[in-house]
C-alpha positions as a Python dict, from the first residue, in 0.01 Angstrom:
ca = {
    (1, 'X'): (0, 0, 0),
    (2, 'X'): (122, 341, -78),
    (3, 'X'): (156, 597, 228),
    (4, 'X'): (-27, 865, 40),
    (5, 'X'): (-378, 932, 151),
    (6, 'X'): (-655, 888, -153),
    (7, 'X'): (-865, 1199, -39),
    (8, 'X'): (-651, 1399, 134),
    (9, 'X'): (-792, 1743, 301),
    (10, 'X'): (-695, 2019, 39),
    (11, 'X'): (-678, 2318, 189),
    (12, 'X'): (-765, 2632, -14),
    (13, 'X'): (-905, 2980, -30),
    (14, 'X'): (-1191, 3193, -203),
    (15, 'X'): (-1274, 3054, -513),
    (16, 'X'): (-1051, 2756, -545),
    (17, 'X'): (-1304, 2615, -251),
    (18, 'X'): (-1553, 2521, -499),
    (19, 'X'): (-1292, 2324, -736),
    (20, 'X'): (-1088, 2159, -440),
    (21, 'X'): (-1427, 2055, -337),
    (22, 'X'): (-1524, 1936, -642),
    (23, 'X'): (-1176, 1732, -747),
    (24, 'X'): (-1234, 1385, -665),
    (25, 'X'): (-1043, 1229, -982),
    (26, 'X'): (-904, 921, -798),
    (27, 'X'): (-1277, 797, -706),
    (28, 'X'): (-1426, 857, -1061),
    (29, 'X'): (-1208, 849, -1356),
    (30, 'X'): (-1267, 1124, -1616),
    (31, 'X'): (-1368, 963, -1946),
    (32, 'X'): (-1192, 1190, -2231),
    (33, 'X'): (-1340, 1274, -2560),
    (34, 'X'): (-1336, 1527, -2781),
    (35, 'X'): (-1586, 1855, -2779),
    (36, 'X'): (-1702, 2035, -3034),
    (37, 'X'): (-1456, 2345, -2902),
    (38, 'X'): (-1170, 2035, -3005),
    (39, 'X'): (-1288, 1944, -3298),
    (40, 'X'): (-1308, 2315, -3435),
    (41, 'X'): (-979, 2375, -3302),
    (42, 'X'): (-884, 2051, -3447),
    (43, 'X'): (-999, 2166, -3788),
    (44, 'X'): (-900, 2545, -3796),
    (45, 'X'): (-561, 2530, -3578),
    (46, 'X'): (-212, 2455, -3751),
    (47, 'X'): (-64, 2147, -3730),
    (48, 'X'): (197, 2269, -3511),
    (49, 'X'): (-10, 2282, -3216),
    (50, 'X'): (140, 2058, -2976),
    (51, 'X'): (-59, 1996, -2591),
    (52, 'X'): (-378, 1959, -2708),
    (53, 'X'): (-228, 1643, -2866),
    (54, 'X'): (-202, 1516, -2537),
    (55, 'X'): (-394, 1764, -2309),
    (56, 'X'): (-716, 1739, -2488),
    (57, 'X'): (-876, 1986, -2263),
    (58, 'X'): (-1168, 2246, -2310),
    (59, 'X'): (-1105, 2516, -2069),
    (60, 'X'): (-1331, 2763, -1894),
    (61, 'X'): (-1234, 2874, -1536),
    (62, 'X'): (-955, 2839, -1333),
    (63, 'X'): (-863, 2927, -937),
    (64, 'X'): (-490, 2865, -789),
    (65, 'X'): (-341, 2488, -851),
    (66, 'X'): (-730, 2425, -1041),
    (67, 'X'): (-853, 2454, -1359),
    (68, 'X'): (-1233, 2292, -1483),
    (69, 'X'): (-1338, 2226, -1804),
    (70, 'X'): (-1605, 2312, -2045),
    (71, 'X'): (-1757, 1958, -1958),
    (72, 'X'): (-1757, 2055, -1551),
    (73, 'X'): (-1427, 1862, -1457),
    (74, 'X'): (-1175, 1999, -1238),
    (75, 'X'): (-812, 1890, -1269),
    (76, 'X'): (-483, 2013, -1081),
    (77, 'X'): (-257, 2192, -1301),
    (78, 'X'): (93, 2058, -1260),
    (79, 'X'): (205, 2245, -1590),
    (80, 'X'): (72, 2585, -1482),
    (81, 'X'): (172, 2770, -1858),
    (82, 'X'): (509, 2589, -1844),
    (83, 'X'): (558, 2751, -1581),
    (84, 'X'): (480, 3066, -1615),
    (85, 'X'): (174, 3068, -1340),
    (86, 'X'): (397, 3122, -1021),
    (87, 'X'): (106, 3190, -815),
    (88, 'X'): (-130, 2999, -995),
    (89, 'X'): (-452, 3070, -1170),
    (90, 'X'): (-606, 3421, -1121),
    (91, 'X'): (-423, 3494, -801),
    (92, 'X'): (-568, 3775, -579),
    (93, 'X'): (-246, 4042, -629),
    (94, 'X'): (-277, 3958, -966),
    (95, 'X'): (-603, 4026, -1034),
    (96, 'X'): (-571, 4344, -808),
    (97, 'X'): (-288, 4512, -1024),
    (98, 'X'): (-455, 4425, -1367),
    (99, 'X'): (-755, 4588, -1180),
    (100, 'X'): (-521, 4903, -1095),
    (101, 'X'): (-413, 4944, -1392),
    (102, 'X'): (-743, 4921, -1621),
    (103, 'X'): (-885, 5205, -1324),
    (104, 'X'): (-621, 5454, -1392),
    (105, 'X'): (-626, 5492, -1712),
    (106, 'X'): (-302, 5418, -1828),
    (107, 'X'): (-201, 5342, -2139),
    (108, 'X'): (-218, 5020, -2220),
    (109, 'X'): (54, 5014, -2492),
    (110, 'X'): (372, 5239, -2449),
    (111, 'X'): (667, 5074, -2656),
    (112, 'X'): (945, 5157, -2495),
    (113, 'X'): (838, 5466, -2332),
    (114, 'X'): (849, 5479, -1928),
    (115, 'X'): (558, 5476, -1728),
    (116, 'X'): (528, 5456, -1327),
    (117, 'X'): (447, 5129, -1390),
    (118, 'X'): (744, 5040, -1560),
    (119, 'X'): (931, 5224, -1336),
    (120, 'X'): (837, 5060, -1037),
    (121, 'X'): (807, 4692, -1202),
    (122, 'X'): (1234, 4786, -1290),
    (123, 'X'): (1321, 4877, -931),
    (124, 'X'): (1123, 4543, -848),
    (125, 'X'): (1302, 4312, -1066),
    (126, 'X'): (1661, 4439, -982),
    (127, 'X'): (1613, 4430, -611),
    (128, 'X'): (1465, 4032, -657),
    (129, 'X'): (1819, 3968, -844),
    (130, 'X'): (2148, 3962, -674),
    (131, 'X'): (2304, 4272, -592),
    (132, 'X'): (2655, 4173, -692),
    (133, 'X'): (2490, 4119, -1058),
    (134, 'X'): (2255, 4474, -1070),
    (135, 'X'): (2496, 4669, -925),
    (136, 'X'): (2541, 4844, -1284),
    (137, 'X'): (2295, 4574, -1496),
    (138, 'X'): (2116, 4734, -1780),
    (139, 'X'): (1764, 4562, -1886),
    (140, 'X'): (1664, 4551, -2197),
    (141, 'X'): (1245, 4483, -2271),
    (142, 'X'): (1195, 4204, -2573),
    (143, 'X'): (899, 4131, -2753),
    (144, 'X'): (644, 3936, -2563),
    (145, 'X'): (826, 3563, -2579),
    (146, 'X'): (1156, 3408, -2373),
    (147, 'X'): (1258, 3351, -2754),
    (148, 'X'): (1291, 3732, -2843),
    (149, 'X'): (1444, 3791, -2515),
    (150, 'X'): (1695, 3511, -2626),
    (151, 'X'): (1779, 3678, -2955),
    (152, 'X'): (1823, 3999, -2805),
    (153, 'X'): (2113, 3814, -2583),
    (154, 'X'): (2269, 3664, -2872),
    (155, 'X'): (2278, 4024, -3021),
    (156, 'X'): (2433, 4178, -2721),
    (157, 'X'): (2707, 3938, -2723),
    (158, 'X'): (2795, 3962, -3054),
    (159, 'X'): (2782, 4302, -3059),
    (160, 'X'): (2993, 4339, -2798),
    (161, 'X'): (3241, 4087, -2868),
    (162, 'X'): (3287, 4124, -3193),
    (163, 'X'): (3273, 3752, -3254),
    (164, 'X'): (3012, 3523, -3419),
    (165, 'X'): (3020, 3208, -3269),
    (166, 'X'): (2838, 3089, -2979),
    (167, 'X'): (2797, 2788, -2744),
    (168, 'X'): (2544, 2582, -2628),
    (169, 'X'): (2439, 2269, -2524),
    (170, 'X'): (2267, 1839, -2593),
    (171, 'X'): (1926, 1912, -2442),
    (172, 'X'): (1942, 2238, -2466),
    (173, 'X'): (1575, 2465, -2536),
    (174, 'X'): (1597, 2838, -2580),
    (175, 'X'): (1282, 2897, -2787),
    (176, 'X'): (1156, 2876, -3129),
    (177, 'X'): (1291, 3142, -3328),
    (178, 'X'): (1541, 3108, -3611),
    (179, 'X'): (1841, 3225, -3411),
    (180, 'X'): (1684, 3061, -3044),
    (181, 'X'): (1679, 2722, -3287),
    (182, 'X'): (2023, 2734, -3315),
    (183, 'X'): (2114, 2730, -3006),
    (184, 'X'): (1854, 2423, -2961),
    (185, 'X'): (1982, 2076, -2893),
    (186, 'X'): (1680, 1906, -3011),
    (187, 'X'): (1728, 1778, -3385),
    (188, 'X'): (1324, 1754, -3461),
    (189, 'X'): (1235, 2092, -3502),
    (190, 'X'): (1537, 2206, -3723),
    (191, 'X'): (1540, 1902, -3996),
    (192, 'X'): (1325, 2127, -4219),
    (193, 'X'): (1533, 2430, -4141),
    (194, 'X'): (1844, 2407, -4389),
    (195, 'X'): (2166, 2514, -4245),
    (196, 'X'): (2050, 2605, -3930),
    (197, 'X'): (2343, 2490, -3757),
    (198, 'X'): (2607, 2778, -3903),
    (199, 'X'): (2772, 2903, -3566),
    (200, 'X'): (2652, 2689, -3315),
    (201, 'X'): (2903, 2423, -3157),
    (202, 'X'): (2731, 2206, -2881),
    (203, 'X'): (2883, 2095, -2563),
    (204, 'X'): (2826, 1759, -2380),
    (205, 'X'): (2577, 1863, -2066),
    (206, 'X'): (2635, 1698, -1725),
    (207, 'X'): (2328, 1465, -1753),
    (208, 'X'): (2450, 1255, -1473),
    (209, 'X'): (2138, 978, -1536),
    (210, 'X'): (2259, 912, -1902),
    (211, 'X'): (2635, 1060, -1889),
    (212, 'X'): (2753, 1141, -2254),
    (213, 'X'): (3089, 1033, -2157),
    (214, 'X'): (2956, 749, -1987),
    (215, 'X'): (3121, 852, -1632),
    (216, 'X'): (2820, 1017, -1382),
    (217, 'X'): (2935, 1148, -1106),
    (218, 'X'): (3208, 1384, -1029),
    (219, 'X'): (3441, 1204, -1262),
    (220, 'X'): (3190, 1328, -1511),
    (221, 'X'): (3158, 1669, -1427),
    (222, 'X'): (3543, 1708, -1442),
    (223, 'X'): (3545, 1525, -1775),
    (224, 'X'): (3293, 1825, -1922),
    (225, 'X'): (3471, 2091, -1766),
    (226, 'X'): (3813, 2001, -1919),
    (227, 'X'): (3611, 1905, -2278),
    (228, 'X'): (3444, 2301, -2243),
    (229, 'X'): (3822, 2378, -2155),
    (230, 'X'): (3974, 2289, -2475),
    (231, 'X'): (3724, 2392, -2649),
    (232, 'X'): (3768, 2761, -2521),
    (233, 'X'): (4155, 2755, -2501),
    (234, 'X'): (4282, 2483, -2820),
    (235, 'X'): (4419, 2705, -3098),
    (236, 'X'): (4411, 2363, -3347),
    (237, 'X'): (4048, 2271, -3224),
    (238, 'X'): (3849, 2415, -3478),
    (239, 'X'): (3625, 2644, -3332),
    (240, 'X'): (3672, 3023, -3351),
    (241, 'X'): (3673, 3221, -3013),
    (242, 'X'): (3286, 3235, -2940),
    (243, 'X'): (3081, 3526, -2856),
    (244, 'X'): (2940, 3414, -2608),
    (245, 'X'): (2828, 3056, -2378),
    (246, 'X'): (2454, 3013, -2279),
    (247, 'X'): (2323, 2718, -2087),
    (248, 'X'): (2017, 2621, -1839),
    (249, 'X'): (2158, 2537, -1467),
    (250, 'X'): (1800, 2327, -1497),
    (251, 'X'): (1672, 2211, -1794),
    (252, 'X'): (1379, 2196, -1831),
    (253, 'X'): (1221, 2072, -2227),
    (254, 'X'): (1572, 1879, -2177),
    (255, 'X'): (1440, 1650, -2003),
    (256, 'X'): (1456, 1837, -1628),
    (257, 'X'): (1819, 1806, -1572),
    (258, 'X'): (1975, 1971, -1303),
    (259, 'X'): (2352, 2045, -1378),
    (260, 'X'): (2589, 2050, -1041),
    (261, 'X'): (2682, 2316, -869),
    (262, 'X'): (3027, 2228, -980),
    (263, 'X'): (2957, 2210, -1328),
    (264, 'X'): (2749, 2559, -1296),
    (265, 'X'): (3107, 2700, -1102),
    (266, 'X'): (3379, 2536, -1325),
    (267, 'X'): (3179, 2693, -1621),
    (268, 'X'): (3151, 3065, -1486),
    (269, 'X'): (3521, 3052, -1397),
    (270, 'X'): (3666, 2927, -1763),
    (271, 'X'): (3448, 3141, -1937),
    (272, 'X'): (3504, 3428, -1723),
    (273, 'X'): (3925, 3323, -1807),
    (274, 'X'): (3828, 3296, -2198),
    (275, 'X'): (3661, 3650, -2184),
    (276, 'X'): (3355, 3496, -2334),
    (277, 'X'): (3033, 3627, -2181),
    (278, 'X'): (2787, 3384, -1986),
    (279, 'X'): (2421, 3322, -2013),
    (280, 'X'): (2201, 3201, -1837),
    (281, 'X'): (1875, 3124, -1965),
    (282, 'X'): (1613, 3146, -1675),
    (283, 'X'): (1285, 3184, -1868),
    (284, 'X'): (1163, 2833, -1708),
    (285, 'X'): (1380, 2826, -1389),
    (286, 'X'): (1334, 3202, -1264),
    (287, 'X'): (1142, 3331, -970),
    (288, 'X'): (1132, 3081, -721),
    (289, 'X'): (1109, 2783, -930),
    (290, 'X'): (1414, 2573, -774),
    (291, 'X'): (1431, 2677, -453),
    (292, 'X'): (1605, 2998, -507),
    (293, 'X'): (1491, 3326, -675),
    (294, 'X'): (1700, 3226, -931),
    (295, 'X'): (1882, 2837, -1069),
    (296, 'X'): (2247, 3001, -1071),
    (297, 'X'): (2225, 3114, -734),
    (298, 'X'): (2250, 2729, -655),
    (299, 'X'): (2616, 2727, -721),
    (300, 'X'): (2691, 3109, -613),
    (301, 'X'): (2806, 3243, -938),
    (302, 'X'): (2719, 3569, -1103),
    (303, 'X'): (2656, 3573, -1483),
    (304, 'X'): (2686, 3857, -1738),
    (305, 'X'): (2365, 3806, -1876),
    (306, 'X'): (2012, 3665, -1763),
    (307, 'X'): (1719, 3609, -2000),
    (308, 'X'): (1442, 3611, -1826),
    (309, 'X'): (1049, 3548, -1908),
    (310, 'X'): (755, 3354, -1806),
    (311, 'X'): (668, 3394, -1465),
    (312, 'X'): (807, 3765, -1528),
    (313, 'X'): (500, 3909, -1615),
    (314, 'X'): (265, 3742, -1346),
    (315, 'X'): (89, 3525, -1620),
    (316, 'X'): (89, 3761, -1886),
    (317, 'X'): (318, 3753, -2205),
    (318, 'X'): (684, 3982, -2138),
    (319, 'X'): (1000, 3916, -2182),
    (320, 'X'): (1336, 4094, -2064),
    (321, 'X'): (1749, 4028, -2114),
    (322, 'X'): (1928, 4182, -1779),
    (323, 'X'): (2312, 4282, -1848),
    (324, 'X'): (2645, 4381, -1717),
    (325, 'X'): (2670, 4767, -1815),
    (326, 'X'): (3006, 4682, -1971),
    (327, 'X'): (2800, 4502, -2232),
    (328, 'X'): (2580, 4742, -2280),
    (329, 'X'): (2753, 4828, -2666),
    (330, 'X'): (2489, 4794, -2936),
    (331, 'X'): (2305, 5095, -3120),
    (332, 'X'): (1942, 5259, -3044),
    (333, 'X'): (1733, 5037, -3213),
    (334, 'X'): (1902, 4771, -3198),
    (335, 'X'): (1678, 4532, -3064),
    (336, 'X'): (1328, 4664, -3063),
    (337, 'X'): (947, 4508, -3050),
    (338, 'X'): (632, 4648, -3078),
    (339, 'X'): (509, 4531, -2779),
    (340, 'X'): (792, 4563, -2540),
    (341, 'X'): (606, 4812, -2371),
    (342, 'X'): (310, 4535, -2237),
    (343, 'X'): (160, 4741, -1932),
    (344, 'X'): (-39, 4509, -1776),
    (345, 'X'): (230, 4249, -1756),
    (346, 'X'): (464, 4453, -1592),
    (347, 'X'): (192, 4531, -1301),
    (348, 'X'): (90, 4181, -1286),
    (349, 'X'): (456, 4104, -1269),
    (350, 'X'): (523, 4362, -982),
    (351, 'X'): (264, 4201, -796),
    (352, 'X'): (409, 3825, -822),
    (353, 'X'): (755, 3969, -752),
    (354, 'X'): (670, 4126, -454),
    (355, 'X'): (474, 3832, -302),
    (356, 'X'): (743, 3631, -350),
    (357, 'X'): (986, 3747, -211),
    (358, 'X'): (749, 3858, 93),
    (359, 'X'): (609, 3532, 145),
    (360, 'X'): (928, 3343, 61),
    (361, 'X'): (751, 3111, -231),
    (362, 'X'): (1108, 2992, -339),
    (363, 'X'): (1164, 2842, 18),
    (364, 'X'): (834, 2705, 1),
    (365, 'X'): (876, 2598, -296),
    (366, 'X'): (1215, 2426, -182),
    (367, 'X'): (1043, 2276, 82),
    (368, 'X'): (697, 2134, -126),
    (369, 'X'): (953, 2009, -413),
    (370, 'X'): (1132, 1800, -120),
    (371, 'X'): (801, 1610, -20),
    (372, 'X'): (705, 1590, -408),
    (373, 'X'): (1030, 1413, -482),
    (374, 'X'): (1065, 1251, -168),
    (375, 'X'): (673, 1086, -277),
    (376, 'X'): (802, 1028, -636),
    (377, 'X'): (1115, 820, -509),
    (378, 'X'): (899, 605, -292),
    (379, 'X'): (701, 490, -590),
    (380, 'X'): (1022, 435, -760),
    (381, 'X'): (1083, 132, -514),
    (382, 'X'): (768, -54, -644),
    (383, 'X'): (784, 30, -1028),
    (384, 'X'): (1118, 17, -1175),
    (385, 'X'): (970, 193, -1473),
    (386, 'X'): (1019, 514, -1315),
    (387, 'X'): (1393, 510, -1357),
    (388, 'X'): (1519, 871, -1248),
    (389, 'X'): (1337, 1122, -1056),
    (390, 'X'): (1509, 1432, -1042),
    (391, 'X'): (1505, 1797, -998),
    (392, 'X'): (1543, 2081, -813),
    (393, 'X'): (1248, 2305, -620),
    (394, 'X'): (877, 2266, -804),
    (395, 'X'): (1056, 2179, -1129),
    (396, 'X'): (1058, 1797, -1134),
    (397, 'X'): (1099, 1507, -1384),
    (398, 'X'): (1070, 1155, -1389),
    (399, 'X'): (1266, 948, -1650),
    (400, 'X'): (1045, 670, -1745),
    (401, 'X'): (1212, 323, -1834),
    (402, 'X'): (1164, -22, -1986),
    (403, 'X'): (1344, -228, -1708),
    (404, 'X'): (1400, -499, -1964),
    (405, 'X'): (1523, -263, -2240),
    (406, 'X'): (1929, -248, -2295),
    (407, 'X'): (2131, -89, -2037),
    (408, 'X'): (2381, 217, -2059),
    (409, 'X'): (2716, 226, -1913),
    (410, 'X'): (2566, 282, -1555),
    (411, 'X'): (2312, 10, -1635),
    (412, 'X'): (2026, 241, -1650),
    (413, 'X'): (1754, 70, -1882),
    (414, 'X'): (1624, 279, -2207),
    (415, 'X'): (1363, 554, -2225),
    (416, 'X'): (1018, 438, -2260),
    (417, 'X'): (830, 708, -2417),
    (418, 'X'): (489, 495, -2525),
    (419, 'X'): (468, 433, -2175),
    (420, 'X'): (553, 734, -2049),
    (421, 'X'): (247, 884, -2262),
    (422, 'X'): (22, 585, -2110),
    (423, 'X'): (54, 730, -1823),
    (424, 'X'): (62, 1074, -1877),
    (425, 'X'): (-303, 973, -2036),
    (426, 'X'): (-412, 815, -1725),
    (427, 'X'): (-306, 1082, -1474),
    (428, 'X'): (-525, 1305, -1723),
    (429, 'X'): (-819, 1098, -1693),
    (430, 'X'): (-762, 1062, -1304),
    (431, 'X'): (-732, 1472, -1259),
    (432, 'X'): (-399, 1547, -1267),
    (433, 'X'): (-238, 1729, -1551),
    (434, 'X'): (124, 1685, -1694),
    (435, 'X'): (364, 1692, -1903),
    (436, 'X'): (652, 1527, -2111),
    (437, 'X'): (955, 1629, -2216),
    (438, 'X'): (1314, 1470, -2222),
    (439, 'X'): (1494, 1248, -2498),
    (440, 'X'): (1204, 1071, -2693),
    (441, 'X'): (916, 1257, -2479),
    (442, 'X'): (1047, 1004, -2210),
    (443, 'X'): (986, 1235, -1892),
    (444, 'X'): (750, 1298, -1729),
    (445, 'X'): (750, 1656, -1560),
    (446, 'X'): (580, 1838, -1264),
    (447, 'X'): (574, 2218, -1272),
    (448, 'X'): (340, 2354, -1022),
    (449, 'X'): (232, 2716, -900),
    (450, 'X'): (463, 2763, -626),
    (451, 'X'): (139, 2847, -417),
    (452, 'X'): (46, 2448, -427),
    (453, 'X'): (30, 2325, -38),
    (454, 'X'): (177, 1999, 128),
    (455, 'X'): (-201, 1892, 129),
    (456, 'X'): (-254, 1970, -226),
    (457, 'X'): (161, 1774, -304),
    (458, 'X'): (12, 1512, -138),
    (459, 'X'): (-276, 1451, -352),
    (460, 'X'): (-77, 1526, -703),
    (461, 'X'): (106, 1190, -536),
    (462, 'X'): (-208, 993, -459),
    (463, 'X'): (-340, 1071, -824),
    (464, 'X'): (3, 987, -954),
    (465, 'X'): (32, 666, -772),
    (466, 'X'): (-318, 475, -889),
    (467, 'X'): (-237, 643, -1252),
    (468, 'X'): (118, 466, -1262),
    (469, 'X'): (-35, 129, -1092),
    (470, 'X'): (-286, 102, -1377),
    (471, 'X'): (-62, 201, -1631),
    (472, 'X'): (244, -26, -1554),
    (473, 'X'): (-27, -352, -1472),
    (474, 'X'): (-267, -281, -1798),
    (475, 'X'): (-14, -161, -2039),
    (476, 'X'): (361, -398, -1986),
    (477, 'X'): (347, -398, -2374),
    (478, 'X'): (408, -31, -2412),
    (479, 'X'): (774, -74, -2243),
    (480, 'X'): (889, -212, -2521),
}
């Protein structure tokens, strides 16, 4: 028997009352079909849409950690907009500001003109970031996606450097733009993209689960560090002096893999030596997310340059590059975007940053991401299909295996993406939604509002423990 209780006591506030109430997945199993809001979507939507594929929900209201359907059923949102919900649906402050805002009359769209607002939604952001970074950071507003804010960075470097080339990572995910693609480690979405690859070299990332140099461990660590080494300082290896270095010290569509706080150290110190700048992409891992305000404050370090977007703007669509001054060499106009100046965002993303940091979310969400994992790893001692559960804060994956498959140099069985997808579909039709992600769509990932309770953990790990019981007994010919 599993420790977790099957209807826990979910405690909530206002109107998440009436969903919490009304979320009894594990006793009555949602049966999914399509609507005719799907099927229209189905028929007028590009092919490129991607979680309705496998989150083929209707939706109509949502409160906190809740969301309910057209057809009246309530689920817990573990994906939370990728991410970008830090507080969850339709939070109270949030709501407030938008409210604030609409009241005053302000203007709704401003470019890049300044605006109290704006103002005050600045002085917020630098004093959530470390002060050895803003001490004389510039920030530069991007269009209304992490990808802009991404290409913006890429920009900066280059223009300040001088150089073209630039680093990145296997597993890496910086958006969907032509030059954000580059830097991508995934090979799907750039096959129909012809030469896509000019200026990009990729680096071995210390996935310690699946080790590219088949080491794990510290030994493997070391091993990338001195690889990144050479490739920084051999004057025979091939690769012109980059522009810049960018990585994730989580990543996240990478499958959730948490580099070391070694690796993250080693990294700022050879690229600081090499002159090249560092960044760190924090679109997914920002605001609380880990455990920290911010991933690289894990390992201490401070970056040149953070790209930063998602939770950012409290729910709503903004995106912004933060900079050492010294880097602060490109032209007026530069980098510009019509809707840089997104109003609304900005207030909704004062309001998240604030609470925050005055409720410390990132410790809670330290301490909730503990009990989530420490729940996951129990039900890794019963099903050997879950193969790797790791992680850091509310930003959690779990690698999903064939136990029988062929082994790796650690003797970790291969991914199992059909069945990670089975039961991805079953904690769907038991309440609880997810996501994949990984090599081969292999793991499974949590990404909660950091607002979700110990209560509420608790019954994401009830829902997730009947889901992977019927999956793994009903479906043993998916591992394959």
């Amino acid at each position: 028997m599993h420790p977790f209780p099957a209807t826990p006591t979910v405690r909530t506030t206002d109107a998440a009352d009436e969903l919490a109430r009304r979320h009894n997945a594990l006793a009555q199993p949602y049966t999914l079909a399509k609507n005719p809001l799907l099927e229209r979507q189905e028929a007028r939507e590009s092919s490129a849409r991607s979680y309705p594929r496998r989150i083929p929900l209707a939706l109509k209201r949502a409160h906190g950690v809740y969301v309910e359907d057209v057809e009246g059923r309530v689920f817990i949102d573990c994906l939370a907009g990728a991410g970008t919900l830090a507080l969850g649906h339709n939070h109270p402050v949030v709501i407030e500001a938008l409210r604030e805002v609409l009241a005053d009359g302000l203007p709704l769209h401003t470019l890049d003109l300044t605006t109290p607002v704006k103002d005050r939604f600045v002085q917020d952001l630098f004093d959530i970031l470390p002060a050895d970074f803003t001490r004389d950071a510039r920030v530069q507003f991007c269009g209304p996606t992490g990808a802009d804010a991404v290409e913006a960075a890429l920009k900066l470097v280059k223009t300040a450097t001088g150089r073209g080339t630039m680093l990145a990572f296997h597993g890496a995910y910086h958006g969907m733009t032509q030059g954000a693609l580059h830097l991508m480690g995934s090979l799907g979405p750039k096959r129909p993209l012809n030469g896509i690859l000019q200026g990009v070299q990729f680096l071995p990332y210390p996935y310690d689960y699946r080790c590219p140099f088949g080491l794990g461990g510290e030994a493997g660590v070391q091993t990338g560090l001195r690889y990144i080494e050479t490739v920084l300082n051999d004057p025979e290896g091939g690769i012109p002096h980059p522009a810049g270095l960018i990585f994730e010290a989580v990543q996240g569509e990478g499958g959730v893999v948490p580099a070391a706080d070694a690796w993250v150290r080693g990294v700022r110190e050879l690229t600081a030596r090499a002159d090249v700048p560092l960044i760190v992409d924090e679109i997914q891992t920002g605001f609380g997310r880990t455990g920290r305000m911010f991933a690289f404050e894990h390992a201490g370090i401070t970056p040149d340059v953070v790209v930063l977007s998602k939770a950012i703007g409290g729910g709503l669509p903004l995106s912004v590059v933060v900079y050492r001054g010294e880097l602060d060499q490109w032209k007026p106009g530069a980098h510009a975007g019509t809707f840089r100046g997104n109003q609304l965002a900005m207030a909704a993303g004062s309001a998240t940053l604030r609470l925050i940091r005055a409720e410390g979310l990132h410790e809670q969400a330290q301490r909730n991401g503990e009990r989530l994992a420490a729940g996951l790893r129990q039900l890794q001692r019963d099903y050997p299909q879950l193969g790797d559960v790791r992680g850091r804060g509310l930003m959690l994956g779990v690698e999903i295996v064939d136990p029988r498959g062929e082994r790796n140099a650690h003797g970790h069985p291969a991914a199992a993406p059909a069945l990670a997808g089975a039961l991805q579909a079953e904690c769907l039709r038991h309440g609880l939604i997810i996501e994949l992600g990984g090599r081969h769509g292999s793991v499974v990932r949590f990404l909660p509002p950091l607002v979700i309770s110990e209560a509420q953990i608790d019954h994401v790990l009830a829902i997730f423990a009947t889901a992977a019981a019927k999956t793994f007994r009903d479906a043993p010919a998916l591992a394959c």
